[in-house]
PDB file of N, CA, C and O in Angstrom, chain B, residues numbered from 101:
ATOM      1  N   UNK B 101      11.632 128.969 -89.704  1.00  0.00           N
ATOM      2  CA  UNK B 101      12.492 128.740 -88.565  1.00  0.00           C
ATOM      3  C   UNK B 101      11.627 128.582 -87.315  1.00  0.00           C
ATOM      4  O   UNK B 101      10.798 129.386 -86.889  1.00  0.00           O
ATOM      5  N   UNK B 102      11.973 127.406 -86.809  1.00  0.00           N
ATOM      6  CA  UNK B 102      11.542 127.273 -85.569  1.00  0.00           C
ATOM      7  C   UNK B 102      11.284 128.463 -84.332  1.00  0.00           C
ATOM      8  O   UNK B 102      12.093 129.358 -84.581  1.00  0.00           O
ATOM      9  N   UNK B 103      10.424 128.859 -83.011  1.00  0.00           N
ATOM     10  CA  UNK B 103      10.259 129.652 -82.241  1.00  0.00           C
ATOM     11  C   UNK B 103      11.479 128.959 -81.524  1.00  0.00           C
ATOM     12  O   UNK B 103      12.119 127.997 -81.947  1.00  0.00           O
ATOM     13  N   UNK B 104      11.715 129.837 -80.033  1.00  0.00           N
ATOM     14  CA  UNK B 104      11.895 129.839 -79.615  1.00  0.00           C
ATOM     15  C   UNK B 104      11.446 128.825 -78.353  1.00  0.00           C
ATOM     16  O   UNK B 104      12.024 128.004 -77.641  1.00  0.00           O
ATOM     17  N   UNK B 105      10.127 129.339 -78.481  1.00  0.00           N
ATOM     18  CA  UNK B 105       9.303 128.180 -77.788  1.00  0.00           C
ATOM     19  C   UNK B 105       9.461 126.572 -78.381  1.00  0.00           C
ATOM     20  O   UNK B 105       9.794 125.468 -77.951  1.00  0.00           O
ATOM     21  N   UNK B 106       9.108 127.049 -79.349  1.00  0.00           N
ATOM     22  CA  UNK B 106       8.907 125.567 -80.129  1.00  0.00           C
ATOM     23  C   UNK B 106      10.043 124.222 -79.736  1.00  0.00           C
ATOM     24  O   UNK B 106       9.816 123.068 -79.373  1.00  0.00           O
ATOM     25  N   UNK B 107      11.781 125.219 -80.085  1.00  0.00           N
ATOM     26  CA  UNK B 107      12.890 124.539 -79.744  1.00  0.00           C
ATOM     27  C   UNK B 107      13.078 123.920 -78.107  1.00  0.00           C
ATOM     28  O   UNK B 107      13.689 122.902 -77.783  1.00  0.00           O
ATOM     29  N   UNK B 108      12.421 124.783 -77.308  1.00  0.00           N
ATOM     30  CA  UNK B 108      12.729 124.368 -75.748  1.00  0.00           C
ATOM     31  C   UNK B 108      11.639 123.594 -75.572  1.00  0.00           C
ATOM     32  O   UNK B 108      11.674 122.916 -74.545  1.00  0.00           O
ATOM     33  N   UNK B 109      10.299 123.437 -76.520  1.00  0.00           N
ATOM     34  CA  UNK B 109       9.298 122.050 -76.004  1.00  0.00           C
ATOM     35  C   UNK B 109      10.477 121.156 -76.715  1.00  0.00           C
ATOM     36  O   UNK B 109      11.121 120.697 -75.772  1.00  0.00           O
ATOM     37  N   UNK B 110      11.023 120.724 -77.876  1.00  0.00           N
ATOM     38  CA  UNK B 110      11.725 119.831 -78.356  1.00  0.00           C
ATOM     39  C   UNK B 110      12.657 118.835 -76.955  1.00  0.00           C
ATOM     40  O   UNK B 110      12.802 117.721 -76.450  1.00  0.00           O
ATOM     41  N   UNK B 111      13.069 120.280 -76.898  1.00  0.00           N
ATOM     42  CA  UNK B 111      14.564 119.843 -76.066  1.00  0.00           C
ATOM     43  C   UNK B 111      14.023 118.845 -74.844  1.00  0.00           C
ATOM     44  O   UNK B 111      14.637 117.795 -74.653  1.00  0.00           O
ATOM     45  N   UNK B 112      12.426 119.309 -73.703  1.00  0.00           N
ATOM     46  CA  UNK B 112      11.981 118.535 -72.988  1.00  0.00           C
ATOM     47  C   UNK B 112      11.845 117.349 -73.390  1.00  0.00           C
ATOM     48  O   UNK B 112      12.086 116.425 -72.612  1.00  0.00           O
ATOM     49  N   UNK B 113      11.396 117.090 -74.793  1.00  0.00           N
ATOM     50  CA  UNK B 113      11.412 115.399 -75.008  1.00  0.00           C
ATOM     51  C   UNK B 113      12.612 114.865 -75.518  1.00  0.00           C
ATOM     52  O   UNK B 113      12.212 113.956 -76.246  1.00  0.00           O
ATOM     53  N   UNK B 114      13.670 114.879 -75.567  1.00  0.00           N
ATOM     54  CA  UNK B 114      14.952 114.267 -75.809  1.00  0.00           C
ATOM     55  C   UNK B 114      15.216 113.669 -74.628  1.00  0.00           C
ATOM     56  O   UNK B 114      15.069 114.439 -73.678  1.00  0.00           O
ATOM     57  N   UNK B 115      15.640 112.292 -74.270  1.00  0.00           N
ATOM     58  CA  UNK B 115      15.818 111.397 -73.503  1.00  0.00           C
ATOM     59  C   UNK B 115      17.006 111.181 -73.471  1.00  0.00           C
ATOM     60  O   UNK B 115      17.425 110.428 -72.592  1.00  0.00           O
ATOM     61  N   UNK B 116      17.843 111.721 -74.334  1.00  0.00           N
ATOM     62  CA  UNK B 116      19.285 110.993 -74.333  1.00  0.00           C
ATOM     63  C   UNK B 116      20.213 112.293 -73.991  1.00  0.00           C
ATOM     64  O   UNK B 116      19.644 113.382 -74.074  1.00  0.00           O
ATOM     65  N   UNK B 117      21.524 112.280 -73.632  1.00  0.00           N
ATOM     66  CA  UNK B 117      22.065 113.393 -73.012  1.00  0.00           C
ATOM     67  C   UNK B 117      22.387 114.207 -74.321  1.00  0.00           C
ATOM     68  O   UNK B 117      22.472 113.645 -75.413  1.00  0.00           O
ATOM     69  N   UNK B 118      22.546 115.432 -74.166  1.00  0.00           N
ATOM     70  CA  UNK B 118      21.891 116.661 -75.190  1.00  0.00           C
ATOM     71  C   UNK B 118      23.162 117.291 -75.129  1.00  0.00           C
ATOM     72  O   UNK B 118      23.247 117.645 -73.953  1.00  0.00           O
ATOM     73  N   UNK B 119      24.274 117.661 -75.761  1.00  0.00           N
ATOM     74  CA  UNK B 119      24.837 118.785 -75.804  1.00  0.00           C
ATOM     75  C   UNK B 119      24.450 119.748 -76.520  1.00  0.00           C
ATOM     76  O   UNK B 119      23.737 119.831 -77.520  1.00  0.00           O
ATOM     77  N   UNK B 120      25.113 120.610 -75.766  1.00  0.00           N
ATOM     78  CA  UNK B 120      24.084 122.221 -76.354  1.00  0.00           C
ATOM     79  C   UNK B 120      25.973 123.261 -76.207  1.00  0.00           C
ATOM     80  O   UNK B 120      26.571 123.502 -75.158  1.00  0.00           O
ATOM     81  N   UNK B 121      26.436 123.649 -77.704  1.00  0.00           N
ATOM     82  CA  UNK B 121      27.259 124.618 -77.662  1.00  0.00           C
ATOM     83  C   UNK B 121      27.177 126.037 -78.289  1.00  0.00           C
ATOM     84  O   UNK B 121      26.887 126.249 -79.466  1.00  0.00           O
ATOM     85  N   UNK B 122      27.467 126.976 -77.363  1.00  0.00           N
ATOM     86  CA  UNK B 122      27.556 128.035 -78.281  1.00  0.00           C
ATOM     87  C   UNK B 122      28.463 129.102 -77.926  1.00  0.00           C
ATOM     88  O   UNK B 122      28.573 129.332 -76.722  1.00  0.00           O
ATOM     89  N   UNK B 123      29.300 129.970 -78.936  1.00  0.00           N
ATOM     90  CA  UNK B 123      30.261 131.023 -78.558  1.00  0.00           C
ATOM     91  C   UNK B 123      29.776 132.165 -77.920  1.00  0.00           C
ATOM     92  O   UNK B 123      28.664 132.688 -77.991  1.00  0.00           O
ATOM     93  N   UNK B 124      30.800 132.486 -77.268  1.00  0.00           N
ATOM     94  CA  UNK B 124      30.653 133.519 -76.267  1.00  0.00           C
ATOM     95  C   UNK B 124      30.422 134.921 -76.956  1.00  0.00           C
ATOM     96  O   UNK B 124      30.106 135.947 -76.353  1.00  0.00           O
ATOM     97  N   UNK B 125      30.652 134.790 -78.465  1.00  0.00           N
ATOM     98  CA  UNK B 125      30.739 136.005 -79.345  1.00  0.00           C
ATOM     99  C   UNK B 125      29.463 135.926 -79.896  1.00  0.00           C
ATOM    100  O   UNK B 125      29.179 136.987 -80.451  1.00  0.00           O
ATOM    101  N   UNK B 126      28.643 135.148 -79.958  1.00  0.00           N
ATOM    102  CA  UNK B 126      27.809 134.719 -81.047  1.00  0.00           C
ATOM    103  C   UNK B 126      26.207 135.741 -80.252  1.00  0.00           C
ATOM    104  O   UNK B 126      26.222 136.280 -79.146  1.00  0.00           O
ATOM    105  N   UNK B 127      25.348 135.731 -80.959  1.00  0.00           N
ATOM    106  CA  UNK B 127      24.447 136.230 -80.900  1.00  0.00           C
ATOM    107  C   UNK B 127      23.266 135.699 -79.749  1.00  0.00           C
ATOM    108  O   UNK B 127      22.635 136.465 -79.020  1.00  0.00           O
ATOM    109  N   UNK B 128      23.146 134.399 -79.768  1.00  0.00           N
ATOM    110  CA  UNK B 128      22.025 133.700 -78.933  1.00  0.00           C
ATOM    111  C   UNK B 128      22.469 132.663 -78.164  1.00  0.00           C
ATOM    112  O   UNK B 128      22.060 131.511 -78.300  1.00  0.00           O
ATOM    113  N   UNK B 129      23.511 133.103 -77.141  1.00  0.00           N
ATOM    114  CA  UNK B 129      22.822 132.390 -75.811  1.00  0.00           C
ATOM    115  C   UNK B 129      22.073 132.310 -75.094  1.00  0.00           C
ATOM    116  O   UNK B 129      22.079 131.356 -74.316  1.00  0.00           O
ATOM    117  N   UNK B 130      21.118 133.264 -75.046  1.00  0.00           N
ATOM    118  CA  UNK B 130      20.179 132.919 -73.851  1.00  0.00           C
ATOM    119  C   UNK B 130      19.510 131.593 -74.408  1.00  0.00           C
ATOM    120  O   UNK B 130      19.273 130.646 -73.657  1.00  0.00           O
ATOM    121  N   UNK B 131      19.262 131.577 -75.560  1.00  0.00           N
ATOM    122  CA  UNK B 131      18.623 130.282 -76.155  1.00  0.00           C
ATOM    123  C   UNK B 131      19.458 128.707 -75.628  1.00  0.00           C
ATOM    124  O   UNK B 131      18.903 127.767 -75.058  1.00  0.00           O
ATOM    125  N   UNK B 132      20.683 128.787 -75.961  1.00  0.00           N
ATOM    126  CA  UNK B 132      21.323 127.782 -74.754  1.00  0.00           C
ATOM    127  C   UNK B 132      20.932 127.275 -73.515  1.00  0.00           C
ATOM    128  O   UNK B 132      20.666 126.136 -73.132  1.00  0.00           O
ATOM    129  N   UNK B 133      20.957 128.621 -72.844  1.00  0.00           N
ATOM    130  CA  UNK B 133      20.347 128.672 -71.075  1.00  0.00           C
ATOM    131  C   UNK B 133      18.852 127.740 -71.199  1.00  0.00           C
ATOM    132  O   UNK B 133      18.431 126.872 -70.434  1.00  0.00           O
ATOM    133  N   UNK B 134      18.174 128.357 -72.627  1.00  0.00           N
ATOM    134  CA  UNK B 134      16.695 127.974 -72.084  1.00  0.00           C
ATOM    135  C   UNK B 134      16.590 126.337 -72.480  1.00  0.00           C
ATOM    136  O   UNK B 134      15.877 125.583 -71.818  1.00  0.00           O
ATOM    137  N   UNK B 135      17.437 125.838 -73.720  1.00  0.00           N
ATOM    138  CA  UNK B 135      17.426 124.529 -73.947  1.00  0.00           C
ATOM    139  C   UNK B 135      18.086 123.963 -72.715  1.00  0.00           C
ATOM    140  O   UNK B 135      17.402 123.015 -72.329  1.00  0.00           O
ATOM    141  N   UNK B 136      19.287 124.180 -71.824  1.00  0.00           N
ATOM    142  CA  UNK B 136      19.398 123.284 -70.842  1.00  0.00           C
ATOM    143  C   UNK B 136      18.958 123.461 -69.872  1.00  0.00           C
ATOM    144  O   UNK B 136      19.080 122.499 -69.113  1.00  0.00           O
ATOM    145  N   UNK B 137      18.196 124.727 -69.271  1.00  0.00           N
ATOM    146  CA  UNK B 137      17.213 124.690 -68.602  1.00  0.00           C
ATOM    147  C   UNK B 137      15.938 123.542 -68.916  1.00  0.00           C
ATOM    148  O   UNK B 137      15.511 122.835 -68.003  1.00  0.00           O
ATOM    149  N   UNK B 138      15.483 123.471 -70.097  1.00  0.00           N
ATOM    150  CA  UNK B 138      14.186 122.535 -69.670  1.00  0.00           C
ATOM    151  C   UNK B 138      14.452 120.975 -69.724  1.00  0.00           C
ATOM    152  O   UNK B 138      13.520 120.171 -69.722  1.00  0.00           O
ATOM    153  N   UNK B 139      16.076 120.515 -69.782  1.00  0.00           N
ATOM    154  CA  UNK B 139      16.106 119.588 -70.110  1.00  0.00           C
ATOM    155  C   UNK B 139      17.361 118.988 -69.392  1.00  0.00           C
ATOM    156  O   UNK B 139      18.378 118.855 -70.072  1.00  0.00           O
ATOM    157  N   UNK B 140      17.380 118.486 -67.621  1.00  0.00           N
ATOM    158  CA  UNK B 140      18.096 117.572 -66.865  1.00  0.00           C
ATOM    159  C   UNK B 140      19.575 117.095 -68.078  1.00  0.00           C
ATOM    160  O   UNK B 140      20.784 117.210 -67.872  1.00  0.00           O
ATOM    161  N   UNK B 141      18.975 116.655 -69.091  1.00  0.00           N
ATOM    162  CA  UNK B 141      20.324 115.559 -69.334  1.00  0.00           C
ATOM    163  C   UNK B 141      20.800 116.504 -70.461  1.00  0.00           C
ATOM    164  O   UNK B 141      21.341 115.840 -71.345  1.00  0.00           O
ATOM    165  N   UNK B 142      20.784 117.709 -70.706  1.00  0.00           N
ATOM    166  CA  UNK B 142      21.381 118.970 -71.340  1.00  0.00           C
ATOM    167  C   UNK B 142      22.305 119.195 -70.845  1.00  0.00           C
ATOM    168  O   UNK B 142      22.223 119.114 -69.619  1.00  0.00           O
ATOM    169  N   UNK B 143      23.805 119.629 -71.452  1.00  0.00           N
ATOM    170  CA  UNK B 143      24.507 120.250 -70.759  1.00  0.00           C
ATOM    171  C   UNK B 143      25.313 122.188 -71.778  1.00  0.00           C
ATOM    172  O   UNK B 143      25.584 122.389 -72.962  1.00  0.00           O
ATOM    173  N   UNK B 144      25.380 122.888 -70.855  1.00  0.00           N
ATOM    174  CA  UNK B 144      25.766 123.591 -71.894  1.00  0.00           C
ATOM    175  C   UNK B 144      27.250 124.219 -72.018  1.00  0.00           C
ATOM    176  O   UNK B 144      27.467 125.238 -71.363  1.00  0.00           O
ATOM    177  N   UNK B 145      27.771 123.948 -72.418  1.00  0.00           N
ATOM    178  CA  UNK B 145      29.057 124.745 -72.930  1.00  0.00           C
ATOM    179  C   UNK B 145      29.565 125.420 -73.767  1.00  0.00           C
ATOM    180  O   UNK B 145      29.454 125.175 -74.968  1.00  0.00           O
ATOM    181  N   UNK B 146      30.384 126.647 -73.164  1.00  0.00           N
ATOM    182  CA  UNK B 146      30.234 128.424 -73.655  1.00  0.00           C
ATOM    183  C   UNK B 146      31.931 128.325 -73.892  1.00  0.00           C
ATOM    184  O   UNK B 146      32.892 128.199 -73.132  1.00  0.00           O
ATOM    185  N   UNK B 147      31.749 128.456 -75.426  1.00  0.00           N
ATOM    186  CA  UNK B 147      33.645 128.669 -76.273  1.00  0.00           C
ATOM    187  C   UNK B 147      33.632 129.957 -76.151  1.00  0.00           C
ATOM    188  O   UNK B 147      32.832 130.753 -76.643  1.00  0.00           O
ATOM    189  N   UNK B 148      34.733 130.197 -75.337  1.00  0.00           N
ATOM    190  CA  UNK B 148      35.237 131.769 -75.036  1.00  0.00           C
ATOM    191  C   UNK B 148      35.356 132.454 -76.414  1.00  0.00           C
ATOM    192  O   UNK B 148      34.617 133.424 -76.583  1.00  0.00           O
ATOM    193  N   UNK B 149      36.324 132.030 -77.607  1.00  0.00           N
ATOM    194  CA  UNK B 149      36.886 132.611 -78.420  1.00  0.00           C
ATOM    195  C   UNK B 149      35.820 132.333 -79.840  1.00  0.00           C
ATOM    196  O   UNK B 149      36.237 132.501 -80.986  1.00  0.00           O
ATOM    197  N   UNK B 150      34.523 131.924 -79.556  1.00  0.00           N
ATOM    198  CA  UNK B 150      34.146 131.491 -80.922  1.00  0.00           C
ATOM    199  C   UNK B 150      32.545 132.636 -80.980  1.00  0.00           C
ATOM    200  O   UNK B 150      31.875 133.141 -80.079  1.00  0.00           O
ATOM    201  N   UNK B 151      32.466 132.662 -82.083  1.00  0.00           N
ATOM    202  CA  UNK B 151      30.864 133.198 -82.229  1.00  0.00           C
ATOM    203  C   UNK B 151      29.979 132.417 -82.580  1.00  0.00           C
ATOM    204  O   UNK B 151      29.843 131.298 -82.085  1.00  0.00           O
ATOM    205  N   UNK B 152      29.098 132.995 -83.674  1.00  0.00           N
ATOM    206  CA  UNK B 152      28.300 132.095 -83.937  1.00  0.00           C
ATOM    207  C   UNK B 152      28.265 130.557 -84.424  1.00  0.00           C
ATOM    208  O   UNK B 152      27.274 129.828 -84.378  1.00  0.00           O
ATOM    209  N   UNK B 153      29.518 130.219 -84.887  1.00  0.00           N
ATOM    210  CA  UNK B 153      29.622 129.169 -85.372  1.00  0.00           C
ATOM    211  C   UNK B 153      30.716 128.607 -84.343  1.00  0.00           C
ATOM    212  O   UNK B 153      31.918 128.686 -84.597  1.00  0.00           O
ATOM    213  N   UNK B 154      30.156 127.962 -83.014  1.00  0.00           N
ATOM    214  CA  UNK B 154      31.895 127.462 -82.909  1.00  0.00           C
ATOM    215  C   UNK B 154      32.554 126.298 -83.322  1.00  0.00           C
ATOM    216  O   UNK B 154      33.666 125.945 -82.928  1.00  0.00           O
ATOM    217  N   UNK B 155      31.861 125.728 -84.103  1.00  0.00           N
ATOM    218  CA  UNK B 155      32.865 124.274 -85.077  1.00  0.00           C
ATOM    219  C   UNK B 155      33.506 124.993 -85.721  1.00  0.00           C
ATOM    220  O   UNK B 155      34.695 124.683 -85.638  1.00  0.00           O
ATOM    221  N   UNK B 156      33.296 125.986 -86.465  1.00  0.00           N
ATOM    222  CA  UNK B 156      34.042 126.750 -87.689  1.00  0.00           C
ATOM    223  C   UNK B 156      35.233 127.041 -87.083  1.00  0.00           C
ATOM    224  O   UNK B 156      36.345 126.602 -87.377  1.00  0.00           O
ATOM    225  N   UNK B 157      34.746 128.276 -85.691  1.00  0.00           N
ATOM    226  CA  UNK B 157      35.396 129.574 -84.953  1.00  0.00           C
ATOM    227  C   UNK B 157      36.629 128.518 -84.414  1.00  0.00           C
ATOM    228  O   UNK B 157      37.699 129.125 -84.436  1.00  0.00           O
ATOM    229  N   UNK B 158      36.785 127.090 -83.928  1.00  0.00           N
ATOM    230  CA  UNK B 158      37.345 126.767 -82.862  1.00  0.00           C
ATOM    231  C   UNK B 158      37.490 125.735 -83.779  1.00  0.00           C
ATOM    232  O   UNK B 158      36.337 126.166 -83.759  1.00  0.00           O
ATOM    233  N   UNK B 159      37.709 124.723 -84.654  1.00  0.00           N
ATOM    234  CA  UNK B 159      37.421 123.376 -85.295  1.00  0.00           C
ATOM    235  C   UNK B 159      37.963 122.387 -84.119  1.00  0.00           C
ATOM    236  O   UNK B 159      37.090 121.722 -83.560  1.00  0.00           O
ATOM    237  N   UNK B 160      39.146 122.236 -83.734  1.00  0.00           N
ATOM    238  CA  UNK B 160      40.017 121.458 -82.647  1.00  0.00           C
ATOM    239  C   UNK B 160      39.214 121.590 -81.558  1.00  0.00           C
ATOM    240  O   UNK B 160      38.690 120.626 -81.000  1.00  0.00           O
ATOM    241  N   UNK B 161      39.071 122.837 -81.184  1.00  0.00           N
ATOM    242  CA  UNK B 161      38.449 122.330 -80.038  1.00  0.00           C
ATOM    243  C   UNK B 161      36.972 121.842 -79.402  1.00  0.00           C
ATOM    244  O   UNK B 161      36.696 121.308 -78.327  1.00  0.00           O
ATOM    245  N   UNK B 162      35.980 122.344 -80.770  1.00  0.00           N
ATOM    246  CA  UNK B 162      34.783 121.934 -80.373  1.00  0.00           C
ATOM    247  C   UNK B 162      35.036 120.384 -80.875  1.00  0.00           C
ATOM    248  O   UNK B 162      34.513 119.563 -80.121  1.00  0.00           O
ATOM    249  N   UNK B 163      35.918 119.682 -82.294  1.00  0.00           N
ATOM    250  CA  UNK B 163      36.035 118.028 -82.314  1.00  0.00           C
ATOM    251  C   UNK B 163      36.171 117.242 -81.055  1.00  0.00           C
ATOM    252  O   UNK B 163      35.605 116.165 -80.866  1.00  0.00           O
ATOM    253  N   UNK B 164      37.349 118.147 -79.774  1.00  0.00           N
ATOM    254  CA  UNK B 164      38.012 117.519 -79.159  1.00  0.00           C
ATOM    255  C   UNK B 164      37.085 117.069 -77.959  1.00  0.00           C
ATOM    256  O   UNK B 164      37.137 115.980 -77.386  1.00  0.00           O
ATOM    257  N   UNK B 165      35.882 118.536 -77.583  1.00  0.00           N
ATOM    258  CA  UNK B 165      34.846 118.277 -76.797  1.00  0.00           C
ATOM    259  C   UNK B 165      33.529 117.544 -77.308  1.00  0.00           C
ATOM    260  O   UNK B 165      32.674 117.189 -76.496  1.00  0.00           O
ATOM    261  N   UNK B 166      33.401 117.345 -78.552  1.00  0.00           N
ATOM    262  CA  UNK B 166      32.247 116.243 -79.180  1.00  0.00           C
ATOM    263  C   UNK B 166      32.771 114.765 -78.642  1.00  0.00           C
ATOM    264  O   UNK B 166      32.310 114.147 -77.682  1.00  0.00           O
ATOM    265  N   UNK B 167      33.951 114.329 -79.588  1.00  0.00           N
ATOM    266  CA  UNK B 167      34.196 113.089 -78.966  1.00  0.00           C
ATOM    267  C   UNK B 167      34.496 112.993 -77.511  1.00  0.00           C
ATOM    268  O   UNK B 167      34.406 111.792 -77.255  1.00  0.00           O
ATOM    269  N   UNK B 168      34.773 113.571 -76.548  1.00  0.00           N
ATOM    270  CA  UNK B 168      34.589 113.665 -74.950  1.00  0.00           C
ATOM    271  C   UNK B 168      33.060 113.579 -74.688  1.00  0.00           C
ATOM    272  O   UNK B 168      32.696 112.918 -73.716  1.00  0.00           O
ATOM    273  N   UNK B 169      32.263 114.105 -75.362  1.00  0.00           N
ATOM    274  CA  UNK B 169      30.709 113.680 -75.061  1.00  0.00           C
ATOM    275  C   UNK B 169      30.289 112.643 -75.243  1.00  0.00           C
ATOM    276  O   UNK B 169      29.539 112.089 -74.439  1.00  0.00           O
ATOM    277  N   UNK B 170      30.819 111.930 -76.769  1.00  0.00           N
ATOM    278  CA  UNK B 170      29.946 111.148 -76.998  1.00  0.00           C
ATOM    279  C   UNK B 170      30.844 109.529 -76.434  1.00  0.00           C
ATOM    280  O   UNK B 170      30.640 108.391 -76.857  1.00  0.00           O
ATOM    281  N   UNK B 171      31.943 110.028 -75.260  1.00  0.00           N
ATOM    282  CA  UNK B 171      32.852 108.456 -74.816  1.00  0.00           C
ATOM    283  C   UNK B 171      33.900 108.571 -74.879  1.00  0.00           C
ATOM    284  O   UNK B 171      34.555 108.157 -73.923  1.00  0.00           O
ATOM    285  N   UNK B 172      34.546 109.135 -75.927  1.00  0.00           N
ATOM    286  CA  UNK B 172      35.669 109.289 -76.302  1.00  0.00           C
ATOM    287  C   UNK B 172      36.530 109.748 -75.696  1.00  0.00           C
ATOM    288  O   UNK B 172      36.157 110.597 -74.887  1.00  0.00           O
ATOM    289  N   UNK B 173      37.899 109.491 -75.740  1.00  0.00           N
ATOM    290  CA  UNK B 173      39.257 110.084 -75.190  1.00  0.00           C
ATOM    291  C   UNK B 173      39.420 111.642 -75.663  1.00  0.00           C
ATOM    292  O   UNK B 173      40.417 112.286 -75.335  1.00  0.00           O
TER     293      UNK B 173
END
């Protein structure tokens, strides 16, 4: 498994806009903070009701905010 470090050099070279999600229950946000910290076109958004998994925790609503990222209605 990747560091910590390792993931936030990644995130600096991604050029294209980055979503970054994770539940408010879940174990590692600060890791969130630090991926859209090093990376302008990151954005991060925090599912109140989900943990570690929030596609699982939330299915509707993390689909509904993917396709809103990637254009979609």
């Amino acid at each position: 498994m990747p560091s910590n470090e390792a993931r936030t050099a990644k995130a600096k070279k991604i050029k294209k806009p980055m979503m970054v999600v994770y539940g408010r229950k879940g174990p590692t946000i600060a890791l969130g903070n630090r991926l859209t910290g090093a990376n302008p076109k990151a954005k991060l958004t925090v599912m109140e009701n989900s943990g570690h998994f929030p596609m699982l925790d939330e299915p509707s609503a993390f689909a509904a905010m993917y396709i809103k990222f990637c254009g979609g209605k």
